[in-house]
C-alpha positions as CSV (number, residue, x, y, z in Angstrom):
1,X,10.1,161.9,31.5
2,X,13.5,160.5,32.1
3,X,12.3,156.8,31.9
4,X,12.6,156.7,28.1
5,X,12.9,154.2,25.0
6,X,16.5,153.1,23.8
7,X,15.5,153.8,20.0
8,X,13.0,156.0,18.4
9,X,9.7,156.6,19.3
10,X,7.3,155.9,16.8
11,X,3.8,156.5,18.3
12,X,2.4,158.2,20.8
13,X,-1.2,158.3,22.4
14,X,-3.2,159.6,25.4
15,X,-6.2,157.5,27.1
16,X,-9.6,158.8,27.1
17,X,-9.0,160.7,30.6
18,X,-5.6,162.4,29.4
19,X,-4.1,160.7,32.9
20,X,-2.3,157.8,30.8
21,X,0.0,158.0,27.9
22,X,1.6,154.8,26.0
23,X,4.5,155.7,23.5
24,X,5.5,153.0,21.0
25,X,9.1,152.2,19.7
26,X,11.3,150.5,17.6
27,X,13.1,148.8,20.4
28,X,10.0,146.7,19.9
29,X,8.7,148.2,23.9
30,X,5.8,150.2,24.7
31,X,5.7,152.2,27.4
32,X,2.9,153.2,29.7
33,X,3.1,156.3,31.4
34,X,1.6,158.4,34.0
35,X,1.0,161.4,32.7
36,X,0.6,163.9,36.2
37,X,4.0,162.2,37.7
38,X,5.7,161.2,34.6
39,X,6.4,157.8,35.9
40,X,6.7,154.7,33.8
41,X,4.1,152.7,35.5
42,X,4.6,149.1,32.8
43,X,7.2,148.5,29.9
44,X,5.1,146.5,27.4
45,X,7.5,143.8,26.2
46,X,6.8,140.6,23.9
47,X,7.3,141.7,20.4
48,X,10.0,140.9,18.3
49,X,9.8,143.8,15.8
50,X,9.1,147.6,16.3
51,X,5.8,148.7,17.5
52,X,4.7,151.4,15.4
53,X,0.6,152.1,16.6
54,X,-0.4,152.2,20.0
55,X,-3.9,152.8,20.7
56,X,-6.3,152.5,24.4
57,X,-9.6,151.2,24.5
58,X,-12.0,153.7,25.6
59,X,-12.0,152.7,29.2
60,X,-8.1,153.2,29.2
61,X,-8.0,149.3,30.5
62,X,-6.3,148.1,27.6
63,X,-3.5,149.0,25.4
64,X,-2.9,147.1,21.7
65,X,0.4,147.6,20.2
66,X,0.8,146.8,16.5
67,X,4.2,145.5,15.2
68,X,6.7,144.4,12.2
69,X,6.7,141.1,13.5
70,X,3.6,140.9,12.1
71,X,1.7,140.5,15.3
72,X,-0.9,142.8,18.1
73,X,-0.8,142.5,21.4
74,X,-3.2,143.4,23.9
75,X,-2.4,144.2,27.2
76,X,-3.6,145.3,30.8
77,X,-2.8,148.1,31.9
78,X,-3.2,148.0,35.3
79,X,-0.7,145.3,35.3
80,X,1.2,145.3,32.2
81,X,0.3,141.7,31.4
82,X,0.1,140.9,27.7
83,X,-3.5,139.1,27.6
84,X,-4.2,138.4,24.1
85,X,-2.0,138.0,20.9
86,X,-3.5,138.7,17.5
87,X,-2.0,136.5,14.9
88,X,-3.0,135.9,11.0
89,X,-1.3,138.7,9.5
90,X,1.3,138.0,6.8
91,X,3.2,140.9,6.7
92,X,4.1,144.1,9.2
93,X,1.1,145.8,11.0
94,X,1.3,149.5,10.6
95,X,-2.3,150.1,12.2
96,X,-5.3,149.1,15.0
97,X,-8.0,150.7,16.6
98,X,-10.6,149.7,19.2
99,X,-13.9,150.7,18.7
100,X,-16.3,152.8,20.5
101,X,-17.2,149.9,22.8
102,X,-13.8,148.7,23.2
103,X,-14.6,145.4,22.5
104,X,-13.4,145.0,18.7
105,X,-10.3,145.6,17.4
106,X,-9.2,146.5,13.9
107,X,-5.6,145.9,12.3
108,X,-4.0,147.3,9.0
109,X,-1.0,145.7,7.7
110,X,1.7,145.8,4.6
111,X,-0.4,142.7,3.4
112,X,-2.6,144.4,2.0
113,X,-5.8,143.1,4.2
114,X,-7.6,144.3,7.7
115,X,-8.7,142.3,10.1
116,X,-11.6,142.4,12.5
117,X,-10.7,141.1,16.2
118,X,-13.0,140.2,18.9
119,X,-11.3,141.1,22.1
């Protein structure tokens, strides 16, 4: 995997199949790869502070990236569209996770708080 970040990686995560694999960076990109060609298949870019959690939903549909700019971001990933930005956080988020369904998302962040999110 050639196709690489241009600043440490920070994260790293597989989807539910093992066939995808998104790795999150302080170049403030994530990366979606596939994992039986090592291709770069989308470059996940929006943020404006390092990502440090990736996570899929459990169909592997969706990634959310969790960053120091305070923000999530959902995304497709059979496009690489960003589809939904999580806001209310004051300070960096360090965490998120979807749950079983894949159709809530939690955040933890250096304020302190988590958040529930309807996706």
């Amino acid at each position: 995997m050639r196709q690489g970040h241009s600043d440490e990686v920070l994260d790293v995560a597989f989807d539910a199949t093992g066939k995808q694999m998104v790795s999150a960076s302080a170049d403030a990109t994530a990366r979606v790869y596939n994992v039986m060609t090592g291709a770069c298949t989308h470059v996940l870019a929006g943020h404006e502070g390092e990502i440090s959690k990736v996570s899929f939903n459990p169909q592997g549909t969706k990634v959310i990236t969790a960053s120091s700019d305070k923000q999530c971001r959902l995304w497709d990933t059979d496009t690489g569209a960003c589809t939904q930005i999580l806001e209310g956080h004051t300070d960096e988020i360090f965490s998120c996770a979807f749950n079983y369904e894949g159709d809530y998302i939690i955040t933890g962040s250096k304020d302190n708080t988590c958040r529930i999110w309807r996706t």
